[in-house]
N, C-alpha and C positions, 0 to 999 in steps of 0.2 A: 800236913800230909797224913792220910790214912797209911797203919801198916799192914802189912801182907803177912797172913800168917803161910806158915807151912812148915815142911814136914820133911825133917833131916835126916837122908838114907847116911848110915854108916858104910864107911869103904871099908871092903877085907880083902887084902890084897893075899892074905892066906886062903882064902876062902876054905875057913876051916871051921870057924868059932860062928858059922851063921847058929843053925840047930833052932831048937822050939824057942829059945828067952829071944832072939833075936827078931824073931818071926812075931813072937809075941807083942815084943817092943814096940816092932813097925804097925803092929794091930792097935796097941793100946793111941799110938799117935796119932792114929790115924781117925780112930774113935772120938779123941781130945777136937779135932782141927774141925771135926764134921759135926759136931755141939757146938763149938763156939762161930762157926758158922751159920747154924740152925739161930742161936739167940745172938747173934748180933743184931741189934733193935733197927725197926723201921726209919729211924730218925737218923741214925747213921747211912741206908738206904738211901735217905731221899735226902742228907748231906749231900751225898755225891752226884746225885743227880743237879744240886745248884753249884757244885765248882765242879764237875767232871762236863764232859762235851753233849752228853744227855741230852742239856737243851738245847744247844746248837750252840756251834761255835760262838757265834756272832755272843750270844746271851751270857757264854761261861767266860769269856772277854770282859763285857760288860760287868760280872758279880767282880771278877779278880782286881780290874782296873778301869777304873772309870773316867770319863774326858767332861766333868761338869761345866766347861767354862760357858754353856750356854744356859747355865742354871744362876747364872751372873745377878741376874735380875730379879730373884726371890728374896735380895736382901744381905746386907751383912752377916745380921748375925746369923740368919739361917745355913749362908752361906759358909760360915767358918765354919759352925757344928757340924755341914756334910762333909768337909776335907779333913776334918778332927776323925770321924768315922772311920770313913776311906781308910785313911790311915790308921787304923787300928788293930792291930793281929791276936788284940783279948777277947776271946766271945765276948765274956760276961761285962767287960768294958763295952764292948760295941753294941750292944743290947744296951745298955742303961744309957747313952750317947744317943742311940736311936730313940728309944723312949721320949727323951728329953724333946729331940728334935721332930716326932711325932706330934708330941703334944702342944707341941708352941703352933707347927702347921695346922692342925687341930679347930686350936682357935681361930686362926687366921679365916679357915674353911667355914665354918660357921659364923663371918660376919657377911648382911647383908644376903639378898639372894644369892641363890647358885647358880644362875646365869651369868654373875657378876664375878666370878670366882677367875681371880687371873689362872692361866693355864699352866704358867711357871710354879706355882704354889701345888697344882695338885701333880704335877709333872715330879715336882721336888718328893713330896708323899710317896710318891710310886716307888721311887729309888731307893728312900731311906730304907720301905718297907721291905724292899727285896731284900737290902743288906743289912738289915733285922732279921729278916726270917733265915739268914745264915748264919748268924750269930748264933741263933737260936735253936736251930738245926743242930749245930755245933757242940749246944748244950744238951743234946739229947732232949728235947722237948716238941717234940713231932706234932702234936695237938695242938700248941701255942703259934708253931710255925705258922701251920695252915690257917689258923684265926687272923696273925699278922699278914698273910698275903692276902688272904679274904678283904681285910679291911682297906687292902692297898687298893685291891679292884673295883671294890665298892667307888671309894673319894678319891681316886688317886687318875690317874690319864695313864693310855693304853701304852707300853712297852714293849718296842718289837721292833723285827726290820719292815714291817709290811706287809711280809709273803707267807709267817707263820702266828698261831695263834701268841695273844698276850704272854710274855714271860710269866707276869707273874702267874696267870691261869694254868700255865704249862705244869709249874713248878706246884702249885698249890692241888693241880688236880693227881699227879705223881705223888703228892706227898701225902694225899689222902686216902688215894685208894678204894678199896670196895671197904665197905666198914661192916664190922658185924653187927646185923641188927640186935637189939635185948629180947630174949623170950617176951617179956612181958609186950613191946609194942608187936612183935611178932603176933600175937593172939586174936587182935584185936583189927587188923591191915584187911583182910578177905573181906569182914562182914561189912566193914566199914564204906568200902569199895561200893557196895550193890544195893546201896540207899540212897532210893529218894520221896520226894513229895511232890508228886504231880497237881495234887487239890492247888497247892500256889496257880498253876497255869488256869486253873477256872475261876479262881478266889480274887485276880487282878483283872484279869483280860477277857471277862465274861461279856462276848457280843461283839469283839475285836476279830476283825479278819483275819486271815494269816497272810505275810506275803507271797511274792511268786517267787515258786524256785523252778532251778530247773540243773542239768546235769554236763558239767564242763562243758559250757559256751565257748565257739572258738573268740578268738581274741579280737577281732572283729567286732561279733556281738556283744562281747563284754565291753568291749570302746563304747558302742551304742548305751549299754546300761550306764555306761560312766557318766557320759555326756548327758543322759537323762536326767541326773542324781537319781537314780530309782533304785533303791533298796533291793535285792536279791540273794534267797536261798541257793546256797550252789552245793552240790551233791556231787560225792565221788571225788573230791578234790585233793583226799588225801591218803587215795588208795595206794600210792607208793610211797609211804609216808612209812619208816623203822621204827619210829614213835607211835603208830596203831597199837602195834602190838610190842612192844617194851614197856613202853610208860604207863606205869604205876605207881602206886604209894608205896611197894617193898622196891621198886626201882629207885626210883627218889633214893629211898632211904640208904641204899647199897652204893648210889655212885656221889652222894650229895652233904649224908647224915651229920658229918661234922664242918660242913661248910657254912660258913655267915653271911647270911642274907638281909637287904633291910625289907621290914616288912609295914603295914599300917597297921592299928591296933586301934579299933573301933566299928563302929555299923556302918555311918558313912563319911567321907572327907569334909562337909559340909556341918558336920556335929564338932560340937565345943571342945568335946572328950576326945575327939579324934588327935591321935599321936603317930611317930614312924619312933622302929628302934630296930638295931641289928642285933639277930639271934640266930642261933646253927636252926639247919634241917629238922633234928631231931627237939630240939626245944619247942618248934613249932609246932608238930605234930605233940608233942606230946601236952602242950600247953593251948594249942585252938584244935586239934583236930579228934584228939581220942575222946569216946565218951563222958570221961570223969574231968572232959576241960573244962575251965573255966567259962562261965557264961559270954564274955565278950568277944568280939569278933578277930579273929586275925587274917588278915591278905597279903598273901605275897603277888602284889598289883604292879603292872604294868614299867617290868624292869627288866631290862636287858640279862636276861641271866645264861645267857646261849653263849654269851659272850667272858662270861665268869665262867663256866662252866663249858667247854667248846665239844666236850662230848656230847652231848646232847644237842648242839645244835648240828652234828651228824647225822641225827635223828630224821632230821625237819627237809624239805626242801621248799625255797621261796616261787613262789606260784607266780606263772610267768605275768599272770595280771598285772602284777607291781610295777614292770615294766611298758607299759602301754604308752606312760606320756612321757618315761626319760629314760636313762640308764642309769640313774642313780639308784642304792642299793637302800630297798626300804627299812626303817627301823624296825626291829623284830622285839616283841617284849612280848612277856610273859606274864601269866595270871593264871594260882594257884591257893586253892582254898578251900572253907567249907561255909556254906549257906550263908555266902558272901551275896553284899549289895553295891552295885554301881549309880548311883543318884543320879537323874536323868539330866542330861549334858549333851554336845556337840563339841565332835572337835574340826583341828583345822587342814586337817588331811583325810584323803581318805584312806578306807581301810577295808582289809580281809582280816575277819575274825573266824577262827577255824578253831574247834573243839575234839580235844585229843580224847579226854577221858569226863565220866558227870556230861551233865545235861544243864543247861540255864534257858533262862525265860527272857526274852529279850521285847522288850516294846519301842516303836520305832517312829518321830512324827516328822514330818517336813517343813523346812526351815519357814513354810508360811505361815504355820502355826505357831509362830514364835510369842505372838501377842498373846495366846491363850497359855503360855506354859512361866509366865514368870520369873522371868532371869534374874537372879541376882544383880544387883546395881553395882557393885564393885568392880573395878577392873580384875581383880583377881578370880574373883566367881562372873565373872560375866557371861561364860559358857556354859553355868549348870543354873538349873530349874529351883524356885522353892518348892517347886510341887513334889509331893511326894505320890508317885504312881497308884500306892496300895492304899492309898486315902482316896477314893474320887473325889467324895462331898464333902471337901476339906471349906467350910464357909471361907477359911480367911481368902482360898484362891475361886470362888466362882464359876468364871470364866472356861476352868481346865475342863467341867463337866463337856464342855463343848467343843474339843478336839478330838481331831478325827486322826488316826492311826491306824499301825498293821502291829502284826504279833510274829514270832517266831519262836518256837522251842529248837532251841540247836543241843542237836546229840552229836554221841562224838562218830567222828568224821563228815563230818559234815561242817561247810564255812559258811560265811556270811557276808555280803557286801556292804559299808556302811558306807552311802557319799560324805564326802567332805561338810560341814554343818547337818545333816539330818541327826537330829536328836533323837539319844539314844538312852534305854533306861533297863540295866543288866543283873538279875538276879538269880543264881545258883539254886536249883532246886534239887541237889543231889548234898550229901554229906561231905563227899570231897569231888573237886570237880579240876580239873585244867584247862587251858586256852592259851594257843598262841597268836598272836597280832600281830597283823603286817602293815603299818602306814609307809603310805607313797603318794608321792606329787609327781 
């Protein structure tokens, strides 16, 4: 339990002996009580917010006392380590107990795909991490916290009653706060912003039409464009959108900077070199996006981060299109970069592609053109192209000279309709750009 400080009036039942030292007294205390309030550290702060009611009862239930018996099936020994925890009242015990038990779910997490990943394993993850990052809280280590929840959200399965955002998102976006940006990135955010290279859009798509757009269809029409699979510009779509005008790269950095993200680290998924790895906000920018970065490419591609981060999907609202063939709530991801490439591909939903901030170049063919664009023969790349767009007269592919497409430069506010299989081929012509993605069935 946290203590309380405060501040002991003396009784003078003479009331005689107050005068100036008394007066003085209750000054100097009072001086003491409102310093040690002033630096009592953030991490004490956002202690309390993971055992006080902050998060909501149900959640601060949950940190104090937990009901794992439905975690049965992650395994013995997993299963001893989490009741060894639980039961622990040492931070520093309970941090090196989690660790342990981190690391072993870890490995587990990393065999075989992550479609195959039982749900009890990343279920388990979530928990441990939650009652890691109050151990560690505990310790005063406010930074470390936030990394530990980050990674919980990342691999770990959603924690919640349903009706509130993720615990751990809750806890991890309180415990992070607005961050101060460094002079140094500070200097370099404006310029950075208001660059780009249009020559791209005549340098690939020279003699490429553009498609048809046109300005919030009612839902009607847009059923019609669905049902066509016909590709469409739509305009105005994100005029009551908080994210027009918030979202930037000193925004990012203020509600995001010390958060961990996983990202790709390469030109495109389809290259040898191509890797993912998690690293905070600020790593990213400072390691793919400032000037003095390094030559290789970094994306932060098509990841739920609205949901790690629940502020910003405040920002957003989902466009009632998504809605047309069901009620189910379309997946929302995120894509965040600089003179990033998407290697041309189709997927298996379709989609609303809408552009917050930066400009991309988008080339677009239909699924009959599929014989001309060279699919990968693998079941894994079976959805992406060898061709590379910005090569026409690539001899090994032929054929692609002879496909027929449309073009699109999408600025920000402005979206995009991609049917279900029309392939699609995505390049950033700006130095930093965003987009949010809506897939619906």
């Amino acid at each position: 339990m946290f203590k309380r400080m405060c501040v002991m009036e003396r009784d003078n039942d003479e009331g005689t002996v107050a005068g100036d030292d008394v007066i003085q007294e209750v000054e100097v205390a009072r001086r003491r009580r409102e310093s040690e309030l002033r630096q009592r550290s953030v991490a004490t702060q956002a202690s309390e917010v993971l055992l006080g009611p902050a998060l909501s009862p149900a959640a601060s239930a949950f940190v104090k006392k937990l009901d794992i018996a439905a975690l049965a099936d992650v395994g013995p020994a997993f299963y001893h380590l989490l009741e060894e925890l639980l039961a622990c009242d040492d931070p520093k015990a309970a941090d090196a107990l989690a660790a342990t038990l981190l690391d072993g779910l870890w490995e587990q997490l990393n065999i075989g795909p992550w479609r195959d990943v039982r749900l009890v394993l990343r279920r388990t993850f979530s928990y441990a991490s939650l009652v890691r990052a109050r151990a560690v809280l505990l310790l005063g280590e406010q930074s470390r916290a936030v990394e530990v929840l980050d990674r919980g959200l990342v691999l770990g399965a959603p924690l919640g009653d349903g009706e509130s955002p993720n615990w751990l998102a809750q806890a991890a976006g309180r415990a992070h706060g607005r961050w101060q940006i460094p002079q140094d990135l500070e200097r370099f955010v404006e310029h950075l912003e208001g660059t780009e290279d249009l020559s791209i859009v005549s340098s690939i798509a020279a003699g490429t039409p553009y498609v048809d757009q046109t300005v919030l269809p009612s839902v009607s029409e847009f059923l019609r464009t669905l049902t066509a699979k016909r590709p469409v510009k739509i305009l105005q779509l994100t005029d009551g959108w908080p994210a027009m005008s918030r979202w930037n790269l000193r925004y990012f950095l203020q509600v995001m900077g010390q958060r961990t993200v996983p990202i790709e680290v390469g030109s495109r998924y389809t290259d040898e070199e191509w890797s993912q790895k998690l690293v905070t906000i600020e790593t990213f920018v400072r390691d793919f996006l400032q000037p003095a970065a390094k030559e290789e490419i970094g994306y932060l591609a098509q990841y739920n981060l609205l949901d790690q981060v629940p502020e910003l999907r405040a920002d957003i609202i989902v466009p009632d299109y998504c809605y047309v063939l069901s009620d189910s709530e379309p997946d929302v991801n995120f894509w965040f970069g600089g003179r990033t490439t998407s290697p041309l591909h189709f997927d298996d939903r379709d989609n609303i592609l809408t552009q917050v901030f930066g400009s991309k170049l988008i080339l677009l063919y239909d699924a009959e053109e599929t014989d001309l664009l060279y699919p990968f023969e693998t079941a894994m790349l079976h959805n992406t192209s060898r061709v590379d767009p910005e090569q026409l007269h690539d001899p090994r592919y032929p054929r692609f000279a002879s496909a027929k497409g449309t073009k699109v430069l999408l600025e920000p506010g402005q979206a995009l309709f991609i049917p279900k299989g029309c392939w699609h081929f995505v390049k950033s012509v700006s130095s930093v750009s965003c987009s949010v993605s809506f897939w619906f069935s």
